[in-house]
TITORLO-815158 format. One record per residue (C-alpha): x, y, z; residue number from 1; residue in one letter. Coordinates in Angstrom, 1 decimal. Layout:
[[X Y Z] NUM A]
...
//
This chain:
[[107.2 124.6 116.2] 1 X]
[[105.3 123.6 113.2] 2 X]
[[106.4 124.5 109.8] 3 X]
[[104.5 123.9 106.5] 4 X]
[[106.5 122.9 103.9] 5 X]
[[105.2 121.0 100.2] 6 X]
[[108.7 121.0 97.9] 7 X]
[[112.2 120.0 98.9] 8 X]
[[113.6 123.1 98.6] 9 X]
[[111.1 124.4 101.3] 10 X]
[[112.5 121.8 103.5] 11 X]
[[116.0 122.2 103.0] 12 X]
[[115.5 125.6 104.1] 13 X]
[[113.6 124.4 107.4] 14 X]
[[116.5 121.9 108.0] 15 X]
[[118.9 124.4 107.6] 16 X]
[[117.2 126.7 110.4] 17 X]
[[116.7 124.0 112.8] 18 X]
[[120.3 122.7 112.2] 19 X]
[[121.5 126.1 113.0] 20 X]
[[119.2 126.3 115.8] 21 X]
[[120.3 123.3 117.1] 22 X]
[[123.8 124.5 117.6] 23 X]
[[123.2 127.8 118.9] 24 X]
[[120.6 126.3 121.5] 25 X]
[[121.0 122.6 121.7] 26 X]
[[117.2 121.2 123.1] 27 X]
[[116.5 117.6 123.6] 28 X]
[[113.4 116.4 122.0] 29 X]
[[112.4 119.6 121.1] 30 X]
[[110.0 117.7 117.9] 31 X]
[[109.9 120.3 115.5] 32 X]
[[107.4 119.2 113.1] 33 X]
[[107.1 119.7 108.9] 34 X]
[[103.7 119.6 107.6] 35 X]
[[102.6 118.5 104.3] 36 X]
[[106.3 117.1 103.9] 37 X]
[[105.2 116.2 100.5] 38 X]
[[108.4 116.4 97.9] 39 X]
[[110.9 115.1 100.9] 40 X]
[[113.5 113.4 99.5] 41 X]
[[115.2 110.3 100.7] 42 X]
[[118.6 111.9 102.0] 43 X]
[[116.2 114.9 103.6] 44 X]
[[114.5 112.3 105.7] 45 X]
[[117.9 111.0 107.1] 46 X]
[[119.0 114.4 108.1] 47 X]
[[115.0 114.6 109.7] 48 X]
[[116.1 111.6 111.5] 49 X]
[[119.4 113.2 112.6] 50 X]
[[118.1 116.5 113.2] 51 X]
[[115.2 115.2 116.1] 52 X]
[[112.3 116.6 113.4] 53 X]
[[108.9 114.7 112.8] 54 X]
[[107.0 114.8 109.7] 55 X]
[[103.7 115.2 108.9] 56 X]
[[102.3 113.7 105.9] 57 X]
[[99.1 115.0 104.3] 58 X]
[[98.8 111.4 102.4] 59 X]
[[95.6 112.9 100.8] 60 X]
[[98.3 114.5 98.4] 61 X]
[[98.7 111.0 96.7] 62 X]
[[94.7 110.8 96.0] 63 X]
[[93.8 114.4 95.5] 64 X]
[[96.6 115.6 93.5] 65 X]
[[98.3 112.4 92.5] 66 X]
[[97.6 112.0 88.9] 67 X]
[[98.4 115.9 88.3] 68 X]
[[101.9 115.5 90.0] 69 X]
[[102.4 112.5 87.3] 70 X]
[[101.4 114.0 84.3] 71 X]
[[102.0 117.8 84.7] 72 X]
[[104.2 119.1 88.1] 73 X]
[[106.8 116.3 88.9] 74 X]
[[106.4 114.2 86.2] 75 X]
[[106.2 110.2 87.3] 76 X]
[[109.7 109.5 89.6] 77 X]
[[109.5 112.2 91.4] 78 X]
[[105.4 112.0 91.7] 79 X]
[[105.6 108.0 92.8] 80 X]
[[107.2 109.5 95.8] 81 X]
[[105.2 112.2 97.3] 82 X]
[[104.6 111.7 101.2] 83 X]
[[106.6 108.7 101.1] 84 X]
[[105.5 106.7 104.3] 85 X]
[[106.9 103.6 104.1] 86 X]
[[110.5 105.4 103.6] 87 X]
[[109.8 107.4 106.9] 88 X]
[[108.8 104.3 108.0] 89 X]
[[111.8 102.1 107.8] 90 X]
[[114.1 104.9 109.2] 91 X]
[[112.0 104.6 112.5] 92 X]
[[109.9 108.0 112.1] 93 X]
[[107.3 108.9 114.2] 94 X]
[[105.2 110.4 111.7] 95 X]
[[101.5 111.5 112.1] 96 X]
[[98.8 112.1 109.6] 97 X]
[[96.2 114.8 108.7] 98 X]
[[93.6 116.0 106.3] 99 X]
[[94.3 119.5 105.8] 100 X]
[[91.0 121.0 106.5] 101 X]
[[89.5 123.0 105.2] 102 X]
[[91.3 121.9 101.3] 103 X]
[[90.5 118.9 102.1] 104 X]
[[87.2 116.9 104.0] 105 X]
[[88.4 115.6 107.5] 106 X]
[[88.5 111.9 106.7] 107 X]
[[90.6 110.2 109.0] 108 X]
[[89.4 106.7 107.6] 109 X]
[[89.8 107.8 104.2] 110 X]
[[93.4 109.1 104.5] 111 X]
[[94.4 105.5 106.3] 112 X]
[[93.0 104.0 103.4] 113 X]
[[94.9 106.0 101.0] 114 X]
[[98.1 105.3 102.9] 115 X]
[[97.6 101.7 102.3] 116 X]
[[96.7 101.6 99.3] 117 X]
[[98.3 104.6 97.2] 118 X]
[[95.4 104.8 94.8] 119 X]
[[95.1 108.3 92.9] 120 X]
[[91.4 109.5 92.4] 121 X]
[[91.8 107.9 88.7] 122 X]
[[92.3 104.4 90.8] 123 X]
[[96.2 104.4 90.0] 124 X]
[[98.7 103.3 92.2] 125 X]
[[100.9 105.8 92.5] 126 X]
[[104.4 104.8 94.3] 127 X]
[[103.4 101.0 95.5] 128 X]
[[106.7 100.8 97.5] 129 X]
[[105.3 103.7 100.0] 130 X]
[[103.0 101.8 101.1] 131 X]
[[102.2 101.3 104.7] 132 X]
[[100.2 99.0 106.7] 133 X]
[[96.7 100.1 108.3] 134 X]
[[97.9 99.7 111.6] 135 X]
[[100.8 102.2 110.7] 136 X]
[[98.7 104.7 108.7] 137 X]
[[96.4 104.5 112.2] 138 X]
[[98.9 105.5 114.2] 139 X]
[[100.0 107.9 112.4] 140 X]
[[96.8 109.2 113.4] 141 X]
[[96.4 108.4 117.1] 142 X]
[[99.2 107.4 119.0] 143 X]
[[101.9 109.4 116.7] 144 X]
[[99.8 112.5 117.1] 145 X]
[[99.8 112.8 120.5] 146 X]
[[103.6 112.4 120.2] 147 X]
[[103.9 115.5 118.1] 148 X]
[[101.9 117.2 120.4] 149 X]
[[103.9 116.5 124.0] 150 X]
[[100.5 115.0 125.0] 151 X]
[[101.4 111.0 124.4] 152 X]
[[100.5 110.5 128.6] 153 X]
[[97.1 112.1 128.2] 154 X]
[[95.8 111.0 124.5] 155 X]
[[96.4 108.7 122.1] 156 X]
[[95.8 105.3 123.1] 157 X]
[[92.9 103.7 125.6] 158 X]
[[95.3 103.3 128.4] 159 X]
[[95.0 104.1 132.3] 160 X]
[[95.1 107.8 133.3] 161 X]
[[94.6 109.6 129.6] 162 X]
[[91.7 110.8 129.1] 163 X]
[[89.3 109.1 127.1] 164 X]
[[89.0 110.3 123.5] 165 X]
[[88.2 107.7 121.2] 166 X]
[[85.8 106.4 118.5] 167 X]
[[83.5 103.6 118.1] 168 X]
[[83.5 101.9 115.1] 169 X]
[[80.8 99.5 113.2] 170 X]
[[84.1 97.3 112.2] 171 X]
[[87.5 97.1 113.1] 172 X]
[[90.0 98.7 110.2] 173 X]
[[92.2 95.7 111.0] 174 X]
[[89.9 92.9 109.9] 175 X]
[[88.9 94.4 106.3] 176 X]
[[90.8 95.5 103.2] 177 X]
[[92.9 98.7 103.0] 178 X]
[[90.1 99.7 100.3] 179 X]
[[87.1 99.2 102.4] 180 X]
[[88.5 101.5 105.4] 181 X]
[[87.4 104.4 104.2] 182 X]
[[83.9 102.9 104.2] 183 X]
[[83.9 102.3 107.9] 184 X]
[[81.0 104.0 109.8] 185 X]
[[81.3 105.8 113.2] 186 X]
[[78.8 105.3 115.5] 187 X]
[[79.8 107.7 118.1] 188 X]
[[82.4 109.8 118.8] 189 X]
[[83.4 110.1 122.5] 190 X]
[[85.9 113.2 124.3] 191 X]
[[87.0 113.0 127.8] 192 X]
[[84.1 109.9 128.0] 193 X]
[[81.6 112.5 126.9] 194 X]
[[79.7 111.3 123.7] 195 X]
[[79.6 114.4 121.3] 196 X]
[[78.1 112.5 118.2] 197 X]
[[76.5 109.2 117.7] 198 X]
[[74.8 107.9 115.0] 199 X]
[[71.1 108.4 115.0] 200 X]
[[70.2 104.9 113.5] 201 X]
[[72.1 103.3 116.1] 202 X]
[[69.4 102.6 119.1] 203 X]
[[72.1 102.0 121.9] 204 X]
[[73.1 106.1 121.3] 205 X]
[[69.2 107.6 121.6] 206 X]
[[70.2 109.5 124.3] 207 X]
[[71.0 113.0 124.0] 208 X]
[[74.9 114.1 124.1] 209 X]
[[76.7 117.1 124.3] 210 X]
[[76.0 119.6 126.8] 211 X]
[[75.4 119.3 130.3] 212 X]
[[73.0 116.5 129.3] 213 X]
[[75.9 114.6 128.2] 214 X]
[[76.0 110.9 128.5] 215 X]
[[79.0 109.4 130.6] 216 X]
[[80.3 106.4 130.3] 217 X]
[[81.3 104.5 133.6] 218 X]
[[84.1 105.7 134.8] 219 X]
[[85.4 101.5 134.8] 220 X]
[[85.2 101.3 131.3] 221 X]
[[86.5 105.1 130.1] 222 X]
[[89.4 104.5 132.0] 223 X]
[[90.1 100.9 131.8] 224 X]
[[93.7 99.9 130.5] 225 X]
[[92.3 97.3 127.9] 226 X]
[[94.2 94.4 127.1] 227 X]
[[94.4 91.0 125.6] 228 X]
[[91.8 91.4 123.3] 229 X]
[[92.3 95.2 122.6] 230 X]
[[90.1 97.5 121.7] 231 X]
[[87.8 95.1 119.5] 232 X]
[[87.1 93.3 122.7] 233 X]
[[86.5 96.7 124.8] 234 X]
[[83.5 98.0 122.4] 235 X]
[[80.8 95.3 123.5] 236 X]
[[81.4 96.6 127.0] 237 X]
[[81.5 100.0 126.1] 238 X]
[[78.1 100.1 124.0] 239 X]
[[76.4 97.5 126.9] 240 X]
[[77.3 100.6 129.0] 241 X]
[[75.9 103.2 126.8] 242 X]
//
């Protein structure tokens, strides 16, 4: 169950359902999810905690919207706090991330990058305390998303057995500034080791994809459970292979 919810009077209502839910037909891990989650307040995401739900953030708020919130809607308290990650964060959320298409472009890189940063599309920081770290604001985008899905043993992560769904990158988002993520270029795009996009000025990705004419990569690599050096050390391999 997904429910959209922006204000925190929206989701007081959800927690009430699910708490009442809860009683009636107690479920284990049943990860109800909020989306947006945008005007949650501090003792709402304790009773999230409590209650089993998961948010997720549409960070792009903080950009997009940010300055408006300050000046006009919430006026600056309320505004610094709008999808407040780092809070969700310390109580040991598994939140995910998303990009609201189509109100927004889908920017994965750019909504990391606004997570670490908080910067408003005037280039203020709105709400430096909800920061998070890139790694974080990644996962919320990988790893955490495939735990609001029920689908953490098949995507995710580059591990053994799931299928292999990932990107390659010209530069690691770990090894550059929070503000030069969103400048990160793709240079292909693979699902299930199929590669569905590549970037045309990149020579090792001439041949065609998609299709039946598809190119594979070796079943060795797609699947390999990479280690030690993580994926960084992985994408040599990988576009030797390609």
């Amino acid at each position: 169950v997904a429910v959209h919810n922006n204000g925190d009077g929206a989701i007081d209502i959800t927690l009430s359902l699910v708490r009442d839910a809860m009683k009636e037909l107690p479920r284990h891990d049943h990860r109800v999810r909020i989306e947006h989650c945008q005007v949650v307040r501090e003792d709402q995401l304790q009773e999230i905690s409590a209650l089993g739900v998961l948010p997720n953030f549409f960070v792009g708020h903080v950009f997009y919207w940010g300055d408006r919130h300050r000046s006009a809607f919430l006026g600056p308290d309320r505004a610094r706090r709008i999808s407040p990650l780092q809070s969700a964060h310390r109580l040991g959320l598994e939140f995910a991330l998303h990009c609201d298409c189509p109100v927004t472009p889908v920017d994965p890189l750019f909504s990391i990058s606004v997570a670490a940063t908080r910067k408003t599309s005037s280039g203020v920081v709105l709400g430096e305390e909800q920061k998070v770290p890139v790694e974080r604001a990644l996962r919320g985008y990988t790893m955490a998303g495939a735990h609001h899905l029920f689908q953490e043993q098949n995507i995710g992560s580059i591990e053994e057995g799931k299928l292999a769904d990932f990107v390659l990158l010209n530069r690691s988002p770990l090894d550059c500034e929070p503000e030069e993520v969103s400048g990160i270029q793709v240079l292909a795009t693979m699902v299930g080791g199929w590669v569905m996009y590549h970037c045309e000025s990149e020579a090792s990705f001439s041949t065609p994809h998609g299709g039946g004419d598809g190119l594979v990569i070796p079943r060795e690599l797609a699947f390999e459970h990479v280690q030690g050096e993580g994926l960084a050390g992985a994408l040599p391999a990988m576009s030797a292979a390609l």
